[in-house]
C-alpha positions as CSV (number, residue, x, y, z in Angstrom):
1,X,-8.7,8.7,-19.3
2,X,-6.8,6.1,-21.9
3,X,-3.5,5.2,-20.8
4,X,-0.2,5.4,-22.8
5,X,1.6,2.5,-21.4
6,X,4.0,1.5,-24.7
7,X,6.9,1.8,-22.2
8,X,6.2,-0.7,-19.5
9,X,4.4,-3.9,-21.3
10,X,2.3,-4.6,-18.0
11,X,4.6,-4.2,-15.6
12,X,5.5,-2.0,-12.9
13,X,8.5,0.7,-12.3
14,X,11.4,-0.1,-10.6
15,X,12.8,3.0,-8.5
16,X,16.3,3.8,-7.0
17,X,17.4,2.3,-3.5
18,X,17.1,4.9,-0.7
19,X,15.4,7.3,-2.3
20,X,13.3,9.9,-0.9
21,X,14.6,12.5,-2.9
22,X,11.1,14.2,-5.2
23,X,10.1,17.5,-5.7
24,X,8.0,18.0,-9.2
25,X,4.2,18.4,-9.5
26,X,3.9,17.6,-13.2
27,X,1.1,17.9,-15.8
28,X,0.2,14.9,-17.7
29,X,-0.9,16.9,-20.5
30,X,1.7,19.8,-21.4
31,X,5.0,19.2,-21.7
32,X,5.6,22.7,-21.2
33,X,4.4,22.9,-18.3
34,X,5.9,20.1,-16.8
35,X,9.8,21.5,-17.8
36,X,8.5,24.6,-15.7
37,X,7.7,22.4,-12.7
38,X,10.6,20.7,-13.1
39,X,12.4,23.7,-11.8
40,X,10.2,24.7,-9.2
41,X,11.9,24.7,-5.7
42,X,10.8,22.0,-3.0
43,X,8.8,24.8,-1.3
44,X,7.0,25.9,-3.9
45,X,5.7,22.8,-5.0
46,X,4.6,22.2,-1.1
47,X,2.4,25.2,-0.9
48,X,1.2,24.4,-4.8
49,X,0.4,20.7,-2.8
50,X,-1.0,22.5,-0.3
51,X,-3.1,24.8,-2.5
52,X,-4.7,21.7,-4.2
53,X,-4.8,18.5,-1.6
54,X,-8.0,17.6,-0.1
55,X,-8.6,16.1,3.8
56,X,-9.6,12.8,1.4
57,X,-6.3,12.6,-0.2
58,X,-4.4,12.6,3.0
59,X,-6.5,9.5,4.1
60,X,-5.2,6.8,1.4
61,X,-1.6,5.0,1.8
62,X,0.3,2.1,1.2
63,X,-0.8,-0.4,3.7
64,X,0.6,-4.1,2.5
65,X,3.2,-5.3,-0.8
66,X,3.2,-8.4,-1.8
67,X,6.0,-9.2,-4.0
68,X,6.8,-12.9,-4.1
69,X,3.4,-14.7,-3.6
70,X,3.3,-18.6,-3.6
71,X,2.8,-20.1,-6.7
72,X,3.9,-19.6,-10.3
73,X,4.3,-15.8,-11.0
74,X,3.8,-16.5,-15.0
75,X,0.4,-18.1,-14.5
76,X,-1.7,-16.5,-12.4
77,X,-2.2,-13.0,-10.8
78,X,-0.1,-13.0,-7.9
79,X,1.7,-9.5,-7.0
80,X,-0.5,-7.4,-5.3
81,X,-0.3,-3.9,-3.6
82,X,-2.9,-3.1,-0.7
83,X,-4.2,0.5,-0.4
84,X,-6.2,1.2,3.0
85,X,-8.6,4.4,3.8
86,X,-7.8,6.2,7.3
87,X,-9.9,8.8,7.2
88,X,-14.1,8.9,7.0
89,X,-15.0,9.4,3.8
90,X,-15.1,7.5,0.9
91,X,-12.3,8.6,-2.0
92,X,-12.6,7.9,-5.6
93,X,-8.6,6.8,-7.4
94,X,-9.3,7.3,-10.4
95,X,-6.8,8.7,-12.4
96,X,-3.6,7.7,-9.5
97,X,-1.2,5.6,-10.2
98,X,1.5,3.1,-8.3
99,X,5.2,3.8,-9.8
100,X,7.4,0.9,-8.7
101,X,10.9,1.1,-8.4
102,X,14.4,-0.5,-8.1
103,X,18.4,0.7,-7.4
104,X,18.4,0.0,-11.0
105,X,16.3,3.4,-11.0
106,X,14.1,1.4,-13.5
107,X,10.7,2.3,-13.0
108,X,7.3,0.9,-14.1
109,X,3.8,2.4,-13.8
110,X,1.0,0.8,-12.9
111,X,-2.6,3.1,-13.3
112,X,-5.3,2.3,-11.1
113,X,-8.3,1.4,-12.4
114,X,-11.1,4.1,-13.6
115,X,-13.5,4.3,-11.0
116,X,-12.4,2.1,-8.5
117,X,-13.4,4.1,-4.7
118,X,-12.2,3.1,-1.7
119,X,-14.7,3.0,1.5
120,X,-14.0,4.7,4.7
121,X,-11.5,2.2,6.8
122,X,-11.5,0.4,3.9
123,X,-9.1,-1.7,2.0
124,X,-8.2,-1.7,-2.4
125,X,-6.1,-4.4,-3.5
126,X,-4.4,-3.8,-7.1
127,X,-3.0,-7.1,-8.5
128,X,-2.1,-8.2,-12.4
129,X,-0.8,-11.5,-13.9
130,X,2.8,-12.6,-14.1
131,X,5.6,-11.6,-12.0
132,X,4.4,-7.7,-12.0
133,X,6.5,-6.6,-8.7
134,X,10.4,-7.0,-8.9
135,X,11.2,-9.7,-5.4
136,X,14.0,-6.5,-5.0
137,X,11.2,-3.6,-5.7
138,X,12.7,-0.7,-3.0
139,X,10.2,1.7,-3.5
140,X,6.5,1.8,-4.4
141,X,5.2,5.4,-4.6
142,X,1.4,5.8,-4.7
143,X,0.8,9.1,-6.8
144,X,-2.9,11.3,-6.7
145,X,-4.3,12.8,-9.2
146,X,-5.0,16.6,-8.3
147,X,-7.4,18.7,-9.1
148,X,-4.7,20.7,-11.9
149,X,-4.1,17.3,-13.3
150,X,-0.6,17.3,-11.8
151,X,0.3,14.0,-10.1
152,X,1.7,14.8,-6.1
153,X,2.8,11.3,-3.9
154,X,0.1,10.3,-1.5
155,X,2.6,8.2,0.1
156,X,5.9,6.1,0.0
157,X,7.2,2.9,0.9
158,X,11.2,2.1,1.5
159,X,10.8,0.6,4.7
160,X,12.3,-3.2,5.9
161,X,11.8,-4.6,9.1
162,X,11.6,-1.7,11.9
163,X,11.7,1.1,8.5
164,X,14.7,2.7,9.5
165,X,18.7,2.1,7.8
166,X,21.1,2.5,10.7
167,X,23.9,2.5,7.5
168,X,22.4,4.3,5.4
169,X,24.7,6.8,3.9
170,X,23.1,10.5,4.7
171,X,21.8,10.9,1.6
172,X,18.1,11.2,-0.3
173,X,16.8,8.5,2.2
174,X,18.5,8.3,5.4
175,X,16.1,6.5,7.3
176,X,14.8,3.6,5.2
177,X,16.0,0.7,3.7
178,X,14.4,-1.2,0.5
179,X,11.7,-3.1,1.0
180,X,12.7,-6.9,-0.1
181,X,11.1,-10.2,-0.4
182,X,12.8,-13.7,-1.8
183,X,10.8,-16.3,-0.8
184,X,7.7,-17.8,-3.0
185,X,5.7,-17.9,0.3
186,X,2.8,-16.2,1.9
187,X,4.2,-13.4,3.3
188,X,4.1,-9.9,2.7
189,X,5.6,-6.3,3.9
190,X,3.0,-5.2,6.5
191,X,2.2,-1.7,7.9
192,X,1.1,-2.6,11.6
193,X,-0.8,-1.4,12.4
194,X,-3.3,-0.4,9.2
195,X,-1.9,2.9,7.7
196,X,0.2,3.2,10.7
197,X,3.4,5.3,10.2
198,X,6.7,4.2,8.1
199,X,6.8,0.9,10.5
200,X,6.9,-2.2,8.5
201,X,7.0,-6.1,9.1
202,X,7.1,-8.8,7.1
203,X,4.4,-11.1,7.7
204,X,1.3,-13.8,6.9
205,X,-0.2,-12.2,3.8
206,X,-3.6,-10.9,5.0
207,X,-4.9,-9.5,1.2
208,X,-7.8,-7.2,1.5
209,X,-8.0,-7.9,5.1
210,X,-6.8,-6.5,8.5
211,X,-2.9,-6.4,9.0
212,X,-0.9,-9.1,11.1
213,X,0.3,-8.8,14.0
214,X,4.1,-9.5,14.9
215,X,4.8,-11.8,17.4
216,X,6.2,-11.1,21.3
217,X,5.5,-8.0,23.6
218,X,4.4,-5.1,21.1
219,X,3.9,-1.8,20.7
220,X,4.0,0.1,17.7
221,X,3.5,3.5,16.9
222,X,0.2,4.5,14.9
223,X,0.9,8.3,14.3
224,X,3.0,11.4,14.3
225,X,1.0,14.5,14.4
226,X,4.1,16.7,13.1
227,X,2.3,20.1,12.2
228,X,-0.7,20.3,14.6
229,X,-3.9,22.0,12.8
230,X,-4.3,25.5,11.9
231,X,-5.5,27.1,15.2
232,X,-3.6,24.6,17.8
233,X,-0.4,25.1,19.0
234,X,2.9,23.3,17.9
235,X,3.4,22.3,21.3
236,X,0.2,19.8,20.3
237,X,2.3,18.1,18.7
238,X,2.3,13.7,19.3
239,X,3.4,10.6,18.8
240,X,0.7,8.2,19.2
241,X,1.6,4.1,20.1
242,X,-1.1,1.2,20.4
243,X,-0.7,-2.0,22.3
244,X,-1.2,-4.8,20.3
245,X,-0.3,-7.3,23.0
246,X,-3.1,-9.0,25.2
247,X,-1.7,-7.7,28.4
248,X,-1.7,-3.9,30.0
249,X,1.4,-2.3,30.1
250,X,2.8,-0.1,32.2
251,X,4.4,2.8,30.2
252,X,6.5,4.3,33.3
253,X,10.3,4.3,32.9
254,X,10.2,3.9,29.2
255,X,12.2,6.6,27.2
256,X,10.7,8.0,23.8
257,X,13.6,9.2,21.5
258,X,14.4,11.3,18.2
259,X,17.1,9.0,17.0
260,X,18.3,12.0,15.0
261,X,19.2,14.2,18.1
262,X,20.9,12.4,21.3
263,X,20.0,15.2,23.4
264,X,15.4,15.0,23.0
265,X,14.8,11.9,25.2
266,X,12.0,11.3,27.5
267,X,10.8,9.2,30.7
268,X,8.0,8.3,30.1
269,X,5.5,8.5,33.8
270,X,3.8,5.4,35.1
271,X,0.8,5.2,32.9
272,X,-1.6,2.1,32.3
273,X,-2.3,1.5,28.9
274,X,-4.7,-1.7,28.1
275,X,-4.6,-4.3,25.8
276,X,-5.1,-3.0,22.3
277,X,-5.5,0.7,23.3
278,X,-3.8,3.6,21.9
279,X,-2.3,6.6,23.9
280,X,-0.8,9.7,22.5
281,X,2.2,11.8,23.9
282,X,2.2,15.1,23.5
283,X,5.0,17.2,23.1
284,X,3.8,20.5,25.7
285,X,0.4,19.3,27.3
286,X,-2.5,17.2,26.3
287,X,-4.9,19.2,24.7
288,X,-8.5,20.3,26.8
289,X,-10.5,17.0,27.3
290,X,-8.0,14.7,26.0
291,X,-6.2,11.8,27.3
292,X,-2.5,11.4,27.0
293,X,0.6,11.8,28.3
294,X,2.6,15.1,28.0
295,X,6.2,15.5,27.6
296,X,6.4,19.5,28.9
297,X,8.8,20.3,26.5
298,X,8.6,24.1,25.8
299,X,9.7,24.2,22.1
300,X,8.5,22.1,18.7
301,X,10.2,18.1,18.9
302,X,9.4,17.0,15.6
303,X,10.8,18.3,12.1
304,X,7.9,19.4,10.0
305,X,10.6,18.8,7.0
306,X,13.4,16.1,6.4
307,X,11.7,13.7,9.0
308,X,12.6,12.6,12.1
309,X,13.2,9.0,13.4
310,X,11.0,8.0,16.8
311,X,11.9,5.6,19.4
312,X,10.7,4.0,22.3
313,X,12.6,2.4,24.2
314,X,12.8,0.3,27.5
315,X,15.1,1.6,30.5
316,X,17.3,2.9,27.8
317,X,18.7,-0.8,27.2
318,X,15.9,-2.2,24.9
319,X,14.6,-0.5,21.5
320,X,10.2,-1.5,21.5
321,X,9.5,0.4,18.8
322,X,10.9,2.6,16.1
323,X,9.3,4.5,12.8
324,X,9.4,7.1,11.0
325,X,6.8,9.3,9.2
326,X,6.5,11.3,6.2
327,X,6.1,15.1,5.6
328,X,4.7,17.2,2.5
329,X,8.2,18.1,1.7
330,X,10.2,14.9,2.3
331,X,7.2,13.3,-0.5
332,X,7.4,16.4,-2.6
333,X,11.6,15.2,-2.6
334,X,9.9,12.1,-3.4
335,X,9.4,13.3,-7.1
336,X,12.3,14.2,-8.3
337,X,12.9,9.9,-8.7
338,X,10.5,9.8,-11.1
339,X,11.5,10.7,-14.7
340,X,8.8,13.0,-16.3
341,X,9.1,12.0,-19.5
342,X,8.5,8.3,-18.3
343,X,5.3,9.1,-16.7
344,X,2.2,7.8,-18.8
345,X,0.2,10.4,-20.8
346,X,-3.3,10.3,-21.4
């Protein structure tokens, strides 16, 4: 497919602060067709996304932003954006694209290149000359091809620090704050760990490889299994945290929290879990030959919509761990940043 890219000289989008507002599956190709999409409710475009996404899709995500790398940004490339592979089969981008993002709402599009496939558990690494990522860049929206030719966003990155805004205004993105990086060094924004949920750090660039690892006691949460599989029950449901310290914790006493709703919080039981070992709590009851921890609770926890903010903390006095996750519906929101008439045609 040739690219139209008269709008954006080579560099990326910029998109609005906050944002997590989208809702438009549009066609590259017909402009009619993308005015009707336009005006397509949220839910509709989620079960046109669910008509047309594939197990692979689901699998790729933001995984490391590198903004501000040492050196000169005119001279060399040096912005880079790190895609990593979850799931177990291999998954060919061609035809996605990285939209970029500022409060300015100034975006820029980036394709990625024809052909490139990304391995199982494997890491991309999209890069071009010259200062290509604003050091302010608040969003960075990865956006799959379907099968329609309509564009849907794999995923979505707002996140600074712990990925959560305790200020932030209700609004399109309640529970993220931009994504920021001043100084020329070698750091980057981080998803600990790799293609872990909306829990960010900024960290020792580690391009193409493994993510870092913060520093102190850790634990960090992995997954949140919102909407069990067809055939399971909601009560299934999980959040799933891995120990990245070099010690075994004992998990009893601590509290697991939606931030969102003072009254769903959770002792934890006493319950071993090893250095660099993951362990997943289950809303109801662990599933038939699992492992895990269940919480009992007789109703759904997590919001299969707008999405909910998880906490762990320690005796109630000390936050571990915090993220948040994102559903079909909060990316198909996601959309509705992006103008459609900006969007590159081939």
């Amino acid at each position: 497919m040739m690219w139209n890219l008269h709008c954006w000289t080579g560099r990326s989008i910029r998109c609005g602060a906050y944002g997590v507002a989208i809702a438009v599956l549009f066609s590259i190709a017909v402009a009619g067709l993308a005015l009707a999409q336009e005006s397509e409710s949220i839910e509709d475009m989620v079960a046109r996304f669910t008509d047309l996404i594939s197990t692979e899709f689901r699998a790729v995500v933001l995984n490391e932003i590198e903004m501000n790398a040492e050196g000169n940004d005119n001279s060399q490339p040096n912005d880079w954006i790190e895609l990593y592979n979850q799931g177990n089969a291999a998954v060919d981008l061609s035809g996605w694209i990285l939209a970029m993002g500022n409060g300015d709402r100034e975006w820029f599009f980036e394709p990625i290149p024809e052909g490139l496939v990304i391995q199982p558990h494997g890491f991309a690494v999209i890069k071009q000359a010259g200062n290509w990522l604003p050091n302010n860049t608040s969003t960075v929206v990865l956006l799959a091809q379907l099968s329609d030719g309509s564009y849907f966003p794999a995923d979505a990155a707002f996140a600074s620090g712990d990925g959560l805004g305790h200020d932030s205004p209700k609004g399109p993105n309640p529970y993220a704050l931009p994504l920021k990086d001043e100084a020329n060094d070698n750091r980057s924004w981080q998803r600990v760990p790799d293609g872990g949920c909306d829990s960010w750090d900024f960290l020792p660039s580690t391009e193409g490889e493994p993510n870092g690892t913060p520093a102190g006691n850790t634990i960090v949460f992995s997954r949140i299994e919102f909407a069990p599989s067809l055939g399971e029950s909601q009560f299934h449901e999980y959040a799933e945290i891995v120990n990245l310290t070099s010690e075994t914790l004992d998990l009893g006493g601590w509290i697991l929290k939606d931030r969102n709703d003072a009254n769903q919080s959770y002792t934890l039981p006493a319950f071993e879990l090893e250095s660099q070992q993951r362990v997943r709590i289950y809303t109801y009851a662990v599933p038939e030959g699992s492992n895990g921890i269940p919480l009992g609770r007789n109703a759904p926890l997590w919001n299969n919509k707008e999405p909910d903010v998880v906490e762990l903390w320690r005796e109630d006095d000390f936050r571990l761990a915090a993220a948040s996750y994102w559903t079909p519906y909060s990316l198909a929101q996601v959309m509705q940043l992006i103008p459609i008439d900006e969007m590159p045609t081939g």
